[in-house]
C-alpha positions in Angstrom: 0.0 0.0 0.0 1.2 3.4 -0.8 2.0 6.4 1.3 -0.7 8.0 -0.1 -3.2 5.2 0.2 -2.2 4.7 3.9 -2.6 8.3 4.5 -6.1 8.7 2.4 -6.8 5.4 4.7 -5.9 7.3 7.9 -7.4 10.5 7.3 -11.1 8.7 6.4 -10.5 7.0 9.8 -10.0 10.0 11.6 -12.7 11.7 9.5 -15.3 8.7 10.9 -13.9 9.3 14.5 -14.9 13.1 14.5 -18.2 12.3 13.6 -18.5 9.0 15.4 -17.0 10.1 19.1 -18.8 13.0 19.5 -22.1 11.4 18.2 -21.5 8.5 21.3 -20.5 11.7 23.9 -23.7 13.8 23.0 -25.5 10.0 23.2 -24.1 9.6 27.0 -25.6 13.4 27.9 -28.6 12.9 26.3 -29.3 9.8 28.1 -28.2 11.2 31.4 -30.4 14.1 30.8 -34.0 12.1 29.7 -33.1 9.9 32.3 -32.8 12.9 34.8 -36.0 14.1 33.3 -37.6 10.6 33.5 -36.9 10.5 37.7 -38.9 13.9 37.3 -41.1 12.6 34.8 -42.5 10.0 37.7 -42.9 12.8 40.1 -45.2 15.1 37.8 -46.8 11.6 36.7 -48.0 10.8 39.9 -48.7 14.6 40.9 -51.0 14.6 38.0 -53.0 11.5 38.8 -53.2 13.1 42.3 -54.8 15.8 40.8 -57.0 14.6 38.6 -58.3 11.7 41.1 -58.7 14.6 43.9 -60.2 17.1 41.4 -62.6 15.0 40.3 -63.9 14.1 44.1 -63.9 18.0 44.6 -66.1 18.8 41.6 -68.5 15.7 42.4 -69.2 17.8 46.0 -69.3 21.3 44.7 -71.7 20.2 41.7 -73.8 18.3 44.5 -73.8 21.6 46.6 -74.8 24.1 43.8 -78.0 21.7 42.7 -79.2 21.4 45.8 -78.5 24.9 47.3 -80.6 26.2 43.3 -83.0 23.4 44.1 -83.5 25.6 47.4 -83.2 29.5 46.8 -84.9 29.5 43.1 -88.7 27.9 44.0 -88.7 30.7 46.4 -87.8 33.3 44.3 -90.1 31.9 41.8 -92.9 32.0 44.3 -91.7 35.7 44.8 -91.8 37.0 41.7 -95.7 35.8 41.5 -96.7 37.5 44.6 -95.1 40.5 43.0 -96.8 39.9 39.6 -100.3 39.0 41.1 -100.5 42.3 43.8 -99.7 39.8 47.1 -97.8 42.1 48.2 -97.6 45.0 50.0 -95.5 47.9 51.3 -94.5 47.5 55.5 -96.3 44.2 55.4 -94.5 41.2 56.2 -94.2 38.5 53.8 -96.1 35.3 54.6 -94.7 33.2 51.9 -93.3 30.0 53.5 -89.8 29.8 53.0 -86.9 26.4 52.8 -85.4 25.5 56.1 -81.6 27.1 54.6 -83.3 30.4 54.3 -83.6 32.7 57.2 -85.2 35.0 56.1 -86.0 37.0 52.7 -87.4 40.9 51.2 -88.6 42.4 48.4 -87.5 45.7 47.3 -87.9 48.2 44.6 -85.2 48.5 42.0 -83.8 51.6 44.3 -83.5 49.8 47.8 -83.3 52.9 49.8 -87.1 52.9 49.1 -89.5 51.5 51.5 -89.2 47.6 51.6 -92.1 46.0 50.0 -92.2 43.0 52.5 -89.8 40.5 54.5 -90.6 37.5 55.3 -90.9 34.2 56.2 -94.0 34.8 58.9 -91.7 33.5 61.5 -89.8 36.8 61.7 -90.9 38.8 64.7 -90.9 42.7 64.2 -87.0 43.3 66.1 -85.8 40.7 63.4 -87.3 41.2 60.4 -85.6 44.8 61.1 -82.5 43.8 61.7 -82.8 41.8 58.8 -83.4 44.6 57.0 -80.5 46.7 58.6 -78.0 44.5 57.1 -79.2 44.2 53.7 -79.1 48.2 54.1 -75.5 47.9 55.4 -74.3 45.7 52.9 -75.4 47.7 50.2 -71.7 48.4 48.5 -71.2 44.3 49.1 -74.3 43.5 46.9 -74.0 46.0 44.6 -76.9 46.4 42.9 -76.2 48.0 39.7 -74.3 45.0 38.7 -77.4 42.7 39.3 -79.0 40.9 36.0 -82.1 40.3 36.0 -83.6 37.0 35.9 -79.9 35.3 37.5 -79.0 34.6 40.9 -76.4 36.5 42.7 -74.7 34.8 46.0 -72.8 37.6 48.0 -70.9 36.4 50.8 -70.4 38.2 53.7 -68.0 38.6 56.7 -68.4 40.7 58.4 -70.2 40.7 62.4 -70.0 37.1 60.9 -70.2 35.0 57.8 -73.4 35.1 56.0 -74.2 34.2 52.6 -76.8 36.1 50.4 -78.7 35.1 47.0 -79.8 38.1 44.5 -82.1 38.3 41.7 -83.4 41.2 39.9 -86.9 40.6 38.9 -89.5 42.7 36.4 -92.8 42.2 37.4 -96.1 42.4 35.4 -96.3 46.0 35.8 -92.9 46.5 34.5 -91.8 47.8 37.9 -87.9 45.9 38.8 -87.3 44.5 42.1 -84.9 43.1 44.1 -85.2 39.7 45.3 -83.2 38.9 48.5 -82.5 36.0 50.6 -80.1 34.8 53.3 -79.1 31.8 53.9 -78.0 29.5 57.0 -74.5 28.6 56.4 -75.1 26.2 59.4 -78.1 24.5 58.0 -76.1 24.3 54.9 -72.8 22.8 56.4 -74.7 20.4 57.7 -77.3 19.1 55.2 -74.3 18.8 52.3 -70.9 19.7 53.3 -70.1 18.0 56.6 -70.7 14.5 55.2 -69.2 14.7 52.2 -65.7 16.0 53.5 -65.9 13.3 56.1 -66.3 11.2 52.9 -63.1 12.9 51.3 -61.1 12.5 54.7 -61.2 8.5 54.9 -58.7 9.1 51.3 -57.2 12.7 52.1 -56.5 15.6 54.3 -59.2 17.9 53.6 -59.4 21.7 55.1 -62.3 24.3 54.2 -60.6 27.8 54.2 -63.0 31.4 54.5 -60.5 34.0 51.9 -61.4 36.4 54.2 -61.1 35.0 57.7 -59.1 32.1 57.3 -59.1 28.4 57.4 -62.5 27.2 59.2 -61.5 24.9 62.2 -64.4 22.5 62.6 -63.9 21.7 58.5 -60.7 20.4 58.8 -59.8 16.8 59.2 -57.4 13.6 57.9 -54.5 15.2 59.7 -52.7 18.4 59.6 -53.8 21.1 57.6 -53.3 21.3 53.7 -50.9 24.1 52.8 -49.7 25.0 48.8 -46.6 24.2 49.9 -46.9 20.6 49.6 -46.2 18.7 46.8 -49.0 16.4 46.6 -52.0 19.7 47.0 -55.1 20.2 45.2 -57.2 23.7 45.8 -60.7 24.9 44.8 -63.6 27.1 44.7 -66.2 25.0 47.2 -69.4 26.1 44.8 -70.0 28.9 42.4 -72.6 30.2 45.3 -69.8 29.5 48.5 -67.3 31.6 46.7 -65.7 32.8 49.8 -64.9 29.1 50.9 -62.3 27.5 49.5 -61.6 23.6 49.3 -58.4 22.4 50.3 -57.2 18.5 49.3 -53.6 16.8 50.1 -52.5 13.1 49.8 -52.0 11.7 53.8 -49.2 12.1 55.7 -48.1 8.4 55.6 -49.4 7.8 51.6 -46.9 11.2 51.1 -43.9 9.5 52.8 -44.3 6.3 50.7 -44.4 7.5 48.0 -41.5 9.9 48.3 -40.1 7.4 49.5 -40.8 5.4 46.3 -39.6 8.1 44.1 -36.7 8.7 46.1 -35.8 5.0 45.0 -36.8 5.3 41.7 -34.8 8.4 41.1 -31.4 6.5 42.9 -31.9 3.8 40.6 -32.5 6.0 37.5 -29.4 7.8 38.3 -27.6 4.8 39.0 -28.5 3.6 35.5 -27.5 6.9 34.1 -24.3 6.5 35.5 -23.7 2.7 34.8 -24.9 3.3 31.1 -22.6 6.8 30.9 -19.4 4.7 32.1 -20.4 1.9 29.5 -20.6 4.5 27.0 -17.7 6.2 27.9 -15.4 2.3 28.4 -16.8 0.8 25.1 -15.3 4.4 23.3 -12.6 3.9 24.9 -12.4 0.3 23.9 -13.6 1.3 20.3 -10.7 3.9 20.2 -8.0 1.7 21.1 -9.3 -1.1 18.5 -9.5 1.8 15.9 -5.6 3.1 16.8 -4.8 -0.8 17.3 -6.5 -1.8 13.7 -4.6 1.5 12.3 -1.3 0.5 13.6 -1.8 -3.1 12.6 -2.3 -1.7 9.1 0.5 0.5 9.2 2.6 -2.4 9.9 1.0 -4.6 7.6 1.6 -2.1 4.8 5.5 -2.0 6.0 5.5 -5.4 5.4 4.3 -5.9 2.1 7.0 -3.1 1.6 9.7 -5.0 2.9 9.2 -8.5 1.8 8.5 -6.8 -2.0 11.9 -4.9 -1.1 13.3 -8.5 0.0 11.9 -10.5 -2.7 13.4 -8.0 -5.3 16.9 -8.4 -4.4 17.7 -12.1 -4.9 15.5 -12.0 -8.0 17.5 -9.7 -9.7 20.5 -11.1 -8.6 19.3 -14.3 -9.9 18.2 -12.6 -13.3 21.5 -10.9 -13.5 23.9 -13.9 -12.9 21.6 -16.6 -15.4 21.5 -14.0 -18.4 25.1 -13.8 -17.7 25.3 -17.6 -17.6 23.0 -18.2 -20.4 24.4 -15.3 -22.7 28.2 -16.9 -22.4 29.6 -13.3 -20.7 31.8 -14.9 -18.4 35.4 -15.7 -17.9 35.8 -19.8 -17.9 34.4 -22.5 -16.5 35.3 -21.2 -13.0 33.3 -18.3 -13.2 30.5 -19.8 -14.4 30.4 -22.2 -11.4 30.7 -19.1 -9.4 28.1 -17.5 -10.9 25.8 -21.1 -10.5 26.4 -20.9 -7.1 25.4 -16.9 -6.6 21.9 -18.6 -8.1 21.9 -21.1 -6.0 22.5 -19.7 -2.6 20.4 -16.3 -3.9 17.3 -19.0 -4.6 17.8 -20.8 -1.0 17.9 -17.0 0.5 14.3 -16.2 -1.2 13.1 -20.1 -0.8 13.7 -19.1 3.1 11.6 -15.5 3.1 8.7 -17.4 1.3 9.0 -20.1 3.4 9.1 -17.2 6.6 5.8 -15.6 4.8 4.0 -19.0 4.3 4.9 -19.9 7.9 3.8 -16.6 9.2 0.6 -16.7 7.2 0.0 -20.3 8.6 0.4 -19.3 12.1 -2.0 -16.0 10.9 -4.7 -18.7 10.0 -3.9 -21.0 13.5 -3.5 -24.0 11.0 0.0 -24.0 11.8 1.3 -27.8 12.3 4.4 -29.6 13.5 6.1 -33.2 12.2 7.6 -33.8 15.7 10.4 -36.7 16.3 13.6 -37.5 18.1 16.6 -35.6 16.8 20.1 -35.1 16.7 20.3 -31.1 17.4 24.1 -30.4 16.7 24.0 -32.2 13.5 20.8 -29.7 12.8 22.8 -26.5 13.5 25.4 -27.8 11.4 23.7 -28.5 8.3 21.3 -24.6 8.9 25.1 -23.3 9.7 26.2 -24.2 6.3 23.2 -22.5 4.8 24.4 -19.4 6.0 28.2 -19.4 5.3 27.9 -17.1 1.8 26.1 -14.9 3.5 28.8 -14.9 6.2 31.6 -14.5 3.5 29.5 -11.7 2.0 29.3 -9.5 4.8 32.6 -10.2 5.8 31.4 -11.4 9.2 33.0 -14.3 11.6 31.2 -17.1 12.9 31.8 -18.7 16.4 30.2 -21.8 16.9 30.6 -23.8 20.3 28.8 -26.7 20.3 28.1 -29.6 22.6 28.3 -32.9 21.0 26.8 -35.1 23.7 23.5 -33.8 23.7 20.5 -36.3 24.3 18.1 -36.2 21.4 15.9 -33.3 21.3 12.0 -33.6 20.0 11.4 -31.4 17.7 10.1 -30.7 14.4 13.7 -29.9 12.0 12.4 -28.0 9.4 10.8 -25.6 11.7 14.1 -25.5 14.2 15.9 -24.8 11.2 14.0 -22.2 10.4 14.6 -20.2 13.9 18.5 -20.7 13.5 18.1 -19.2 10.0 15.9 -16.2 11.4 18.3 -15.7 14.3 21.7 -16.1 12.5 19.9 -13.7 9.4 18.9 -11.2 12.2 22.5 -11.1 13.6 24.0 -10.2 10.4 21.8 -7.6 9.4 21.7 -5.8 12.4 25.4 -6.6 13.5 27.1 -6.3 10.8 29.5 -3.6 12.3 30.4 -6.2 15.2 32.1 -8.2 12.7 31.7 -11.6 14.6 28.7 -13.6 15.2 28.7 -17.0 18.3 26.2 -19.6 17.8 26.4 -22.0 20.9 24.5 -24.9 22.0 25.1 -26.3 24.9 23.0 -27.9 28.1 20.4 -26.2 30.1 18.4 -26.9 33.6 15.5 -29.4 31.8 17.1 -29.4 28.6 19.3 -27.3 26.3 20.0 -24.2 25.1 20.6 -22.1 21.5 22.2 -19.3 21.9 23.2 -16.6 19.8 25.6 -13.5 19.9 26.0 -10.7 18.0 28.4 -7.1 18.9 26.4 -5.1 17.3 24.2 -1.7 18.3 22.4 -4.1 20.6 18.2 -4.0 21.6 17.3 -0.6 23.9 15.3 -2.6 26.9 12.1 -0.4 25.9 11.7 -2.5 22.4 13.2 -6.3 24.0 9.4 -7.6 24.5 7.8 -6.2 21.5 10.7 -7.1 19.0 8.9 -11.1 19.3 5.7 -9.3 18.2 4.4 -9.5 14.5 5.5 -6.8 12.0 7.4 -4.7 14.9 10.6 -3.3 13.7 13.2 -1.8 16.4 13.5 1.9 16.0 17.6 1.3 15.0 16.3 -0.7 12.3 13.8 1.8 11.2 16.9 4.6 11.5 19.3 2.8 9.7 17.1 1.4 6.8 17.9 -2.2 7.4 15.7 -4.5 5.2 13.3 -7.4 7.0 9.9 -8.1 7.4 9.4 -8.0 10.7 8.1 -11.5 11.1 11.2 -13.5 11.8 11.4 -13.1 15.6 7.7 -13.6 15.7 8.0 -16.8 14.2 10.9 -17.8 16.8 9.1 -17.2 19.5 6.3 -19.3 18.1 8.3 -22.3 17.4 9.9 -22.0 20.5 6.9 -22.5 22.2 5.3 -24.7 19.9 8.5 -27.1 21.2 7.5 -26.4 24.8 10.5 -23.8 25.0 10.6 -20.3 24.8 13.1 -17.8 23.5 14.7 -14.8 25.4 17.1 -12.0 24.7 19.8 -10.1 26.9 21.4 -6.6 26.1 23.5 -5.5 27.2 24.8 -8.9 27.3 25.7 -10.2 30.8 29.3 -11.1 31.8 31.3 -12.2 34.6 32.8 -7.8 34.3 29.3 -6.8 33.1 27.1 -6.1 30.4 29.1 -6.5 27.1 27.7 -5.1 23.6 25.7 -6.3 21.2 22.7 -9.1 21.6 22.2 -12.7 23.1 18.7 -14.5 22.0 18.4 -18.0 23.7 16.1 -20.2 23.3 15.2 -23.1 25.6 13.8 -26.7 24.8 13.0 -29.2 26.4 15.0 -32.3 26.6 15.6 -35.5 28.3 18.2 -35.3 31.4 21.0 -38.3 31.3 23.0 -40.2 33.8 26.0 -38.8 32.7 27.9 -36.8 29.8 31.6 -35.3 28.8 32.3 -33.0 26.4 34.9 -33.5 23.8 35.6 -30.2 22.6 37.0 -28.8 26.1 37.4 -28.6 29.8 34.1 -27.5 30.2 32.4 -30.3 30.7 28.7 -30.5 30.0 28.2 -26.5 30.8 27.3 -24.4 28.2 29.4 -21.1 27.7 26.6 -18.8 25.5 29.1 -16.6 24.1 33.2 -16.4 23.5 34.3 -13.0 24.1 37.6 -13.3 22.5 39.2 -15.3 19.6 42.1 -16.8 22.0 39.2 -18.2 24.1 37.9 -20.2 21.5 38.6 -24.3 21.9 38.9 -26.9 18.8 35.4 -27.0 18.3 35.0 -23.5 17.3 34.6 -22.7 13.6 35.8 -19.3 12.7 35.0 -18.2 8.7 37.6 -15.0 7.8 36.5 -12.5 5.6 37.1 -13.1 2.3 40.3 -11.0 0.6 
């Protein structure tokens, strides 16, 4: 993939990301907000039910007071207005039209009521009252006032002061075309207790009921169910008590113990809705994050992939034009003699086994991708294994003008292991020392005996592994930076693959650098890698005093006993 592609790749990512993240953060407010609003939500929900339930009860009573106070007041104002129309009456008599039991008493009078009274009744009025009965509808007059009267509609005026008293008004037109005034007090008492006293004792059993006078206050006998109502509470329904008790007003609130419950209930409800809120914000907020490091994971993970198709196209490309170069020169006859021509046949062949081992590095890599990855395990002779992948690597060795020192233990017990696959991790290991120590100019391969088994070792004195990048040089497609720096080729897969077969083998592969000594940390690498092996009675070691300890690494050319191999540069 191209530079350009990557980067037209990256920049649609990051394009997604600034609509995406933003999207899931204004998604994490606006649930934290409805479901702030749904704990409220429950409140006004049950608030409203309240109110409608308690409204309802309230308008059943004052429609069941205004019928029957009507059902009272207008037969006698009927009765009234056909006195007047058939000459009953007359002035300064008293009325002897029987009148309701809620009426205490009731008077005619011209249009103008500072005129002369036309009656007041009922009979039962002696003189002293029917004249203090007419005092205070003298008294009263601005409280009535009579201009505003219609005629042919009742009128209730309430009253407060001496005391509460409630008065009905009608205007009427008689025969004669002469207006009246038709009023009539009523006993609040009588009243109270033919409708209302029952009824709220009714609304009590459910609620906590008060009857409050605007003008004097709340009424005490008329409150019961508890404490007093007050708009205040949260749970509180308020209303006119009738359209003719104006000056009363009904007061309704849920029960002390019913309130407590069910705040309590919605002080639950609105702890669990904000523990929900929270649990679903820190979801939202760890499955970003989890989304965000999967995006910068996948994006890194392509980067590298990208690298290496780079690098194996860059790796492929060099033996194939070597091998193109040297056959045309072959087949085309430019070369001197026989002897060059065998040369040039064996540049071929060792540039062919140096791309046979990338491909086979790719197809193992892409095997292990797949997990179909599989092992042809048996008994084996592990020195005569490094000796043959040794040989492999020798032109390479001559070419890059690098030493080999080999220390090798020849009495090994035989190791289980699958050869083509070990062969392939001293290949990746020897391949990795050369390229990346190629200015150390020597390179030890040891193999010697372990605890539990034995023990591949081997050395470079090169720039050596900074400890930040020693665990993730084994990972897939990582590169060290000094790599990356100096432009060495690879595909980043080799070490990956080690570590694999290592512990496909039951092993596992390690690297030290500096590399430890018995005066310190020396330069360059050290990459071991343990297997498993049988333990015997006893062994001896031909190739030295040593005995059947491994040494890792020679640190001088004087050190080095028989079995050492050393390859000079070539002149």
């Amino acid at each position: 993939m191209s530079l350009a592609s990557r980067s037209g790749q990256g920049g649609r990512i990051s394009l997604i990301l600034a609509f995406v993240f933003p999207a899931m953060i204004a998604a994490a407010v606006a649930l934290a907000y409805y479901g702030y609003q749904g704990a409220q939500d429950v409140v006004s929900s049950s608030r409203r039910q309240f109110v409608s339930t308690a409204g309802a009860r309230a308008r059943d009573l004052i429609d069941r007071v205004d019928i029957a106070m009507n059902d009272q007041v207008n037969p006698l104002f009927r009765q009234l207005g056909v006195a007047l129309d058939e000459q009953l009456v007359a002035p300064g008599e008293k009325c002897s039209i029987p009148a309701p039991a809620i009426v205490e008493g009731f008077a005619i009078s011209r249009e103008d009521p500072r005129e002369e009274f036309e009656c007041i009744g009922p009979a039962r009025l002696d003189a002293s009252r029917r004249k203090r009965f007419k005092d205070e509808i003298e008294g009263h007059g601005k409280e009535f006032e009579w201009r505003e009267v219609p005629v042919g509609f009742l009128k209730y005026v309430h009253i407060s002061v001496p005391r509460p008293a409630l008065y009905a008004v009608t205007k009427y037109r008689a025969a004669d075309e002469q207006s009246y005034f038709l009023v009539a007090k009523l006993h609040l008492s009588m009243i109270r207790a033919l409708w209302l006293d029952d009824a709220i004792r009714k609304l009590c059993q459910d609620y906590r009921v008060a009857v409050v006078d605007e003008r004097t206050g709340t009424i005490p006998d008329l409150v019961c169910g508890g404490s007093e109502p007050t708009p205040r509470e949260r749970f509180f329904y308020e209303d006119q008590l009738s359209r003719q008790l104006w000056g009363w007003r009904l007061r309704i609130a849920q029960p002390e113990e019913s309130v407590r419950a069910l705040e309590e209930k919605l002080r639950r409800q609105s702890v669990v809705q904000l523990l929900l809120v929270i649990l679903s914000t820190v979801i939202i907020a760890v499955g970003m994050g989890i989304v965000l490091l999967s995006v910068m994971a996948e994006r890194r993970a392509s980067r590298l992939k990208s690298d290496f198709i780079a690098n194996v196209s860059h790796e492929l490309k060099t033996p194939l034009s070597l091998i193109r170069m040297f056959g045309e020169m072959v087949a085309t006859g430019r070369h001197k003699g026989e002897e060059t021509a065998r040369e040039y046949g064996g540049i071929i062949t060792r540039e062919s086994e140096r791309l046979a081992h990338l491909i086979d590095n790719v197809l193992d890599f892409a095997r292990l991708e797949r997990g179909k990855a599989s092992y042809d395990f048996a008994e084996g002779d592990l020195p005569s294994l490094l000796d043959r992948a040794l040989d492999v690597c020798r032109y390479r060795l001559e070419k890059e003008k690098m030493k080999l020192r080999t220390r090798i233990d020849r009495q090994l017990p035989p190791v289980r292991m699958d050869e083509n696959a070990l062969t392939l991790v001293i290949l990746n290991l020897v391949d990795n020392a050369l390229k990346y120590a190629v200015d150390g100019g020597v390179v030890e391969v040891s193999l010697g005996r372990a605890p539990g088994g034995v023990v591949l070792a081997v050395r470079d004195y090169g720039a050596g592994v900074p400890a930040q990048e020693q665990v993730r040089i084994f990972e897939r497609f990582y590169r060290a930076q000094s790599a990356r720096d100096r432009n060495v080729r690879g595909s980043g897969i080799g070490l990956a693959l080690v570590r694999h077969i290592a512990e496909a083998h039951g092993g596992r592969v390690t690297v030290d650098s500096p590399v430890p000594t018995a005066w310190g940390g020396g330069p360059g690498s050290l990459f071991r890698v343990f297997l498993p092996a049988p333990v015997i009675a006893s062994a001896t070691d031909d190739s030295g005093p040593e005995g059947d300890r491994m040494i890792p690494a020679v640190t001088a050319e004087s050190d080095i006993p028989a079995e050492t191999q050393s390859i000079p540069p070539k002149s």
